[in-house]
C-alpha positions as CSV (number, residue, x, y, z in Angstrom):
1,X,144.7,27.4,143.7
2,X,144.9,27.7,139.6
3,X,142.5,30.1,139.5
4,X,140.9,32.7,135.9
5,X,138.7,35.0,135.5
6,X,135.8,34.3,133.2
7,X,134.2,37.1,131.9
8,X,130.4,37.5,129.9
9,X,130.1,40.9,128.5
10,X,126.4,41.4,127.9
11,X,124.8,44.3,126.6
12,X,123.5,45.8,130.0
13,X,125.6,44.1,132.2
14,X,129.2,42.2,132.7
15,X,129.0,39.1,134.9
16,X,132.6,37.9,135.9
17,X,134.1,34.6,137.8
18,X,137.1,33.6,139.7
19,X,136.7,30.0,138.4
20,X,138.9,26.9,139.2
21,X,140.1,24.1,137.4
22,X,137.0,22.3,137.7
23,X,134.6,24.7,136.2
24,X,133.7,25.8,140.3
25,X,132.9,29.4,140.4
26,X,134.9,30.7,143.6
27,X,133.3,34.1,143.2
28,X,131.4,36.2,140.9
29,X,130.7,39.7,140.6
30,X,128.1,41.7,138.1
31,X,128.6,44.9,137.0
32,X,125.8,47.1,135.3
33,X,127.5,49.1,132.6
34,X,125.1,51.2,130.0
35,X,126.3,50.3,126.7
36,X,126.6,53.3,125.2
37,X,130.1,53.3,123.9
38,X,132.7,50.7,123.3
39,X,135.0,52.4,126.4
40,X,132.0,52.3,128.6
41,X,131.9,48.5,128.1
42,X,135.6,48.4,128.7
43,X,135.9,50.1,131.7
44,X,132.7,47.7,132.9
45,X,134.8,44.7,132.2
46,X,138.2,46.3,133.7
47,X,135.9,46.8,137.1
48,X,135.1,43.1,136.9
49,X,138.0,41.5,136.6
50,X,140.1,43.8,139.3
51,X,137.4,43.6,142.2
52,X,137.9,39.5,141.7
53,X,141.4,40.5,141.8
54,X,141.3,41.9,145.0
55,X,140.5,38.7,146.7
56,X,142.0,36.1,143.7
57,X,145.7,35.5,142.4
58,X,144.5,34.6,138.7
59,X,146.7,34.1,136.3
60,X,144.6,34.7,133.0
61,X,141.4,36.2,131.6
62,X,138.5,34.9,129.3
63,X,136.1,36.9,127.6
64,X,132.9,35.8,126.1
65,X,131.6,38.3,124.2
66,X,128.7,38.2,121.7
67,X,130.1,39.3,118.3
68,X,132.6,38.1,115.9
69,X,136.2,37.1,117.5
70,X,139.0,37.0,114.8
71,X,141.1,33.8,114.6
72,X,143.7,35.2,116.9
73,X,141.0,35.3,119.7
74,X,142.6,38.8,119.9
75,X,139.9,41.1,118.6
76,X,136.3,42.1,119.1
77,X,135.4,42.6,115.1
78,X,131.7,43.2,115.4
79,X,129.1,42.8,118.4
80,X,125.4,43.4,116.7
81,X,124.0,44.4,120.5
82,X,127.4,46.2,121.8
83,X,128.6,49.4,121.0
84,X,131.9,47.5,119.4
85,X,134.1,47.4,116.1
86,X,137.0,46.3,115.5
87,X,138.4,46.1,119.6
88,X,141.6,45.1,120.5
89,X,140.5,43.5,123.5
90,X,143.1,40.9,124.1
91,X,145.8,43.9,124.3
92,X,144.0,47.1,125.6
93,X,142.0,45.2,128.3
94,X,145.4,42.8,129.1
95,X,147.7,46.0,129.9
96,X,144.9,47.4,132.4
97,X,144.5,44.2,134.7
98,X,148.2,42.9,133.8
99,X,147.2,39.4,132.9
100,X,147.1,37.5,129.9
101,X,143.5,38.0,127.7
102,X,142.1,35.7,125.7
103,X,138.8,36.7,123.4
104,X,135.6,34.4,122.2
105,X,132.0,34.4,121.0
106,X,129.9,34.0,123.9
107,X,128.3,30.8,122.6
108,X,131.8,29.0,121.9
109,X,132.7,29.6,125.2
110,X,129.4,28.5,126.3
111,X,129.5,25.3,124.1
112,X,133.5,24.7,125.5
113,X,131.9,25.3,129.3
114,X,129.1,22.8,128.4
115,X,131.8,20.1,126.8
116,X,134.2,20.3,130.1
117,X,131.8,20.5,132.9
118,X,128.3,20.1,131.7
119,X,125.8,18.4,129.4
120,X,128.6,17.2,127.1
121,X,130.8,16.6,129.7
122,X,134.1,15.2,128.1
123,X,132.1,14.4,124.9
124,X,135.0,14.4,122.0
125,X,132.1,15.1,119.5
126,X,129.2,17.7,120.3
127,X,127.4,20.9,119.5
128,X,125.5,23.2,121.4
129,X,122.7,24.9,120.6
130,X,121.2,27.8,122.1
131,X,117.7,28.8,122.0
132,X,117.0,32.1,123.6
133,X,116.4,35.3,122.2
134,X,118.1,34.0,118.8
135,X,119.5,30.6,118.1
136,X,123.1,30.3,118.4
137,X,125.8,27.5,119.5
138,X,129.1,26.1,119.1
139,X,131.1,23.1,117.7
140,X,133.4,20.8,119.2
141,X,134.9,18.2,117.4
142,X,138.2,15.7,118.2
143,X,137.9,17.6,121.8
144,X,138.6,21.3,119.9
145,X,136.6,23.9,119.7
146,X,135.8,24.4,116.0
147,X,136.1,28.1,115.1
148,X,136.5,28.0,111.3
149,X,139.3,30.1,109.5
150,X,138.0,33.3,110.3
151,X,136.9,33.2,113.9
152,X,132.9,33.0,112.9
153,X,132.1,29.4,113.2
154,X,128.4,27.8,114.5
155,X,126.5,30.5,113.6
156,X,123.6,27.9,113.2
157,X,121.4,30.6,113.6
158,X,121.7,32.1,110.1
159,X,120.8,28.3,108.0
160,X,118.2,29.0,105.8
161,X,116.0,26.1,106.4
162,X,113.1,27.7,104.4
163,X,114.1,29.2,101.3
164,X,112.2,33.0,100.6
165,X,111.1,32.1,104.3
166,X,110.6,35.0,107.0
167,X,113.1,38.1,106.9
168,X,116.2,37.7,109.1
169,X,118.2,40.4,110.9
170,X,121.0,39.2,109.3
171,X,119.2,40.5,105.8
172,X,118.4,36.9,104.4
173,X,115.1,34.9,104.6
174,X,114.5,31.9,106.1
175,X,116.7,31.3,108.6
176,X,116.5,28.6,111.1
177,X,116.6,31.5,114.5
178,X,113.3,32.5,112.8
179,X,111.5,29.8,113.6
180,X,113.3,28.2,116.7
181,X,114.0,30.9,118.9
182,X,112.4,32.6,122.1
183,X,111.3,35.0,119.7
184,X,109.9,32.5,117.5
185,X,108.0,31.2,120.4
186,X,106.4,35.2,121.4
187,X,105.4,35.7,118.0
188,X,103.7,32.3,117.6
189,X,102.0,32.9,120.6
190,X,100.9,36.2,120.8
191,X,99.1,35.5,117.2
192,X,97.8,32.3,118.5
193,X,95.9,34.7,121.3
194,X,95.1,37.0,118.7
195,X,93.1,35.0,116.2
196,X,91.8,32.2,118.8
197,X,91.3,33.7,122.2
198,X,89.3,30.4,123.1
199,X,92.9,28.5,123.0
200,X,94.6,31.4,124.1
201,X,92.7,31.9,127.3
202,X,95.6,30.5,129.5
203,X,98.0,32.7,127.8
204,X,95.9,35.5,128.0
205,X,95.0,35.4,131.2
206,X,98.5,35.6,132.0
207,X,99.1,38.6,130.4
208,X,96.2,40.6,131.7
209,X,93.6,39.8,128.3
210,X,96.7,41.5,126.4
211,X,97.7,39.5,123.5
212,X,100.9,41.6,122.9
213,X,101.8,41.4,126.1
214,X,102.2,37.9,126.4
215,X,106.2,36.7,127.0
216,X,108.3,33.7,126.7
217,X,107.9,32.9,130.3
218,X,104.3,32.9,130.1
219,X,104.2,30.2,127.5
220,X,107.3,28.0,129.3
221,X,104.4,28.7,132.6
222,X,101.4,27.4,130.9
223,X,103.1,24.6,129.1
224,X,104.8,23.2,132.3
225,X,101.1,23.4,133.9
226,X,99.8,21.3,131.1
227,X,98.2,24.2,128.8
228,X,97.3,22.3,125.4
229,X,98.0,25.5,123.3
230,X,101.2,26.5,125.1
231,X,102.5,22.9,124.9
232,X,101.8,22.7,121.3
233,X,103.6,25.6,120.9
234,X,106.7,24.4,122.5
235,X,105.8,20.5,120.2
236,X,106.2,23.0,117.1
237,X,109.1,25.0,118.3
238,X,110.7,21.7,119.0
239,X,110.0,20.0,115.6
240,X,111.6,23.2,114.3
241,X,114.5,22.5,116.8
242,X,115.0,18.8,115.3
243,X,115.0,19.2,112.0
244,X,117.9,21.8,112.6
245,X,119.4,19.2,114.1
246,X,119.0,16.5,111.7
247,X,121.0,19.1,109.4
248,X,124.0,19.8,111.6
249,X,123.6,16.1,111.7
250,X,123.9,15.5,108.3
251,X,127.1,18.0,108.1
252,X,128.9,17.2,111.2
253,X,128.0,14.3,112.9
254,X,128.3,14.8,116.4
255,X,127.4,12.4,118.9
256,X,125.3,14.6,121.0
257,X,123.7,17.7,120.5
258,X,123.2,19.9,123.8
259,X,120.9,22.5,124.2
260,X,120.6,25.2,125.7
261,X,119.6,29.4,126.5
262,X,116.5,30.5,128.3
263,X,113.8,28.8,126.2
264,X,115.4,24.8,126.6
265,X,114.3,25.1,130.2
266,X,111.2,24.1,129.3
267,X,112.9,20.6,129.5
268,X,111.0,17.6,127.8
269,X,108.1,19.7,126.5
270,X,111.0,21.0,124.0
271,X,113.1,18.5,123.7
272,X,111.0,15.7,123.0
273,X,109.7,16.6,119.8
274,X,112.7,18.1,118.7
275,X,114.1,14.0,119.5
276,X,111.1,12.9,117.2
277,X,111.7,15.6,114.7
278,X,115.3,14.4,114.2
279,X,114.6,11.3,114.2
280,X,112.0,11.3,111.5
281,X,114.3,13.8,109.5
282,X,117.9,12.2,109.9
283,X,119.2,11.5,106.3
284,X,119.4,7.6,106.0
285,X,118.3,7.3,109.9
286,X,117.6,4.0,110.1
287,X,121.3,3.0,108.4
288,X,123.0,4.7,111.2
289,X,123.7,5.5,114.7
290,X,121.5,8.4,116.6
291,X,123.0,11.4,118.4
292,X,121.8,12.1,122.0
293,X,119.8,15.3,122.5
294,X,120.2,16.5,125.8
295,X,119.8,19.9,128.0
296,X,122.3,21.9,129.0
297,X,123.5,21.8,132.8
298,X,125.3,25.0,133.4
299,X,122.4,27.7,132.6
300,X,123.8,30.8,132.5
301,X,127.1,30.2,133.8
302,X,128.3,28.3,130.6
303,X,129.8,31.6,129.3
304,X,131.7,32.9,131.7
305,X,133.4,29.1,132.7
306,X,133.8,28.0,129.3
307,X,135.6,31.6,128.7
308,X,137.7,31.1,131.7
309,X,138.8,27.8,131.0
310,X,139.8,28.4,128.0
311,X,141.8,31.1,129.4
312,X,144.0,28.4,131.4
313,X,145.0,26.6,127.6
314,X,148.1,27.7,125.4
């Protein structure tokens, strides 16, 4: 059996699969690893891969990682929520398990899983996007993933869709993860509870009458048992969502745009409005074809076998 190892480095722990050719995880193993310093995270991701070693003839290794990859898909160059700069991954973590290494941003190799074995299965043309903590994603185009000439392609996150909008991470204002992200959604909603406790009382309740301790589940809980405020909250997360769209849109042209992370499983309640938001927003829309928006498929696995298939390619 043609079997890799895909690995998804994360910041508290490493999740790792023997996977086959057809995106089927054989076996996965999770490692906790404290990410304190960049050889802790190594050694974390050396334990990985040789326990599915033990039991797996691979023949390569993928890692997602969440950072900047160079071009080579060689080296770590900078991992905001890792203790990580400038890593030679591809060699130093190669000559420990003896197999060949290859390197990628988590959400490429997330978007590369979801274009072979998921929601854009075998879709030539297609973006994901990922809505969790922070808004991220990954281009294919022509059946390639697009990575750009230095490595850093898709961060969608960082379009500024509202000039001198809120402050960024990244130091700019206005970007697009600032108003269509699980954080988004928090922040929304725990000042929704704050200012109208009447609408709020669903949420509220929920978080023991404690506005700031209302989470991302609790809203995705209320809205999918009807709450009106928690479901307008996801109708306003989602117009945010399509109009992003209608921009990559606009730029790229894809055929369907798949989304993804922790907040899309919400399902429809997100998704629909971001279909009516792009819709309404598409440059010349009603000269010209629609994309698809669709959910993801592979939840949390996308990673980890988009990383290991693309550890299988020359």
């Amino acid at each position: 059996m043609d079997l890799t190892i895909g690995v998804d480095v994360g910041g508290t722990k490493i999740a790792a699969g023997a996977v086959d050719a057809t995106g089927r995880i054989v076996e996965n193993v999770r490692v906790q690893t404290p990410a304190t310093t960049a050889a802790a995270v190594e050694d974390g991701i050396v334990e990985a891969v040789r326990r599915l070693q033990l039991s797996h003839d691979a023949v390569a290794v993928g890692l997602a990682v969440a950072g900047f990859v160079d071009e080579k898909r060689a080296a770590l160059r900078f991992a905001p929520n890792l203790p990580m700069a400038d890593r030679p991954l591809r060699e130093t973590i190669g000559a420990r398990v003896g197999l060949p290494v290859v390197v990628e941003n988590d959400a490429n190799a997330a978007a590369w899983g979801e274009h072979r074995f998921g929601g854009g299965r075998e879709n030539p043309e297609m973006c994901l996007v990922t809505v969790g903590t922070g808004l991220g994603g990954g281009i294919v185009m022509a059946g390639d993933l697009v990575r750009g000439a230095f490595g850093v392609a898709a961060e969608f996150g960082h379009l500024r869709l509202v000039p001198g909008g809120l402050p960024c991470g990244c130091g700019n204002h206005g970007c697009w993860e600032q108003y269509c992200s699980g954080s988004a959604l928090i922040r929304e909603a725990q000042a929704l509870c704050r200012h109208d406790p009447v609408a709020g009382a669903a949420l509220l309740q929920l978080s023991g009458q404690d506005p700031d301790a209302v989470t991302g589940t609790m809203v995705t809980e209320a809205a999918l048992a009807g709450d009106p405020a928690a479901v307008g909250l996801f109708a306003e997360l989602g117009r945010w969502l399509g109009e992003g769209v209608a921009a990559l849109a606009a730029v790229l042209d894809p055929a369907t745009i798949v989304v993804g992370g922790g907040v899309s499983e919400a399902g429809d309640l997100l998704l629909d409005p971001a279909r009516q938001a792009y819709a309404a927003a598409l440059s010349g829309g009603s000269h010209r074809p629609h994309l698809q928006i669709t959910g993801a498929t592979l939840g949390n696995d996308a990673g980890l076998i988009g990383a290991a298939d693309l550890a299988r390619r020359p």
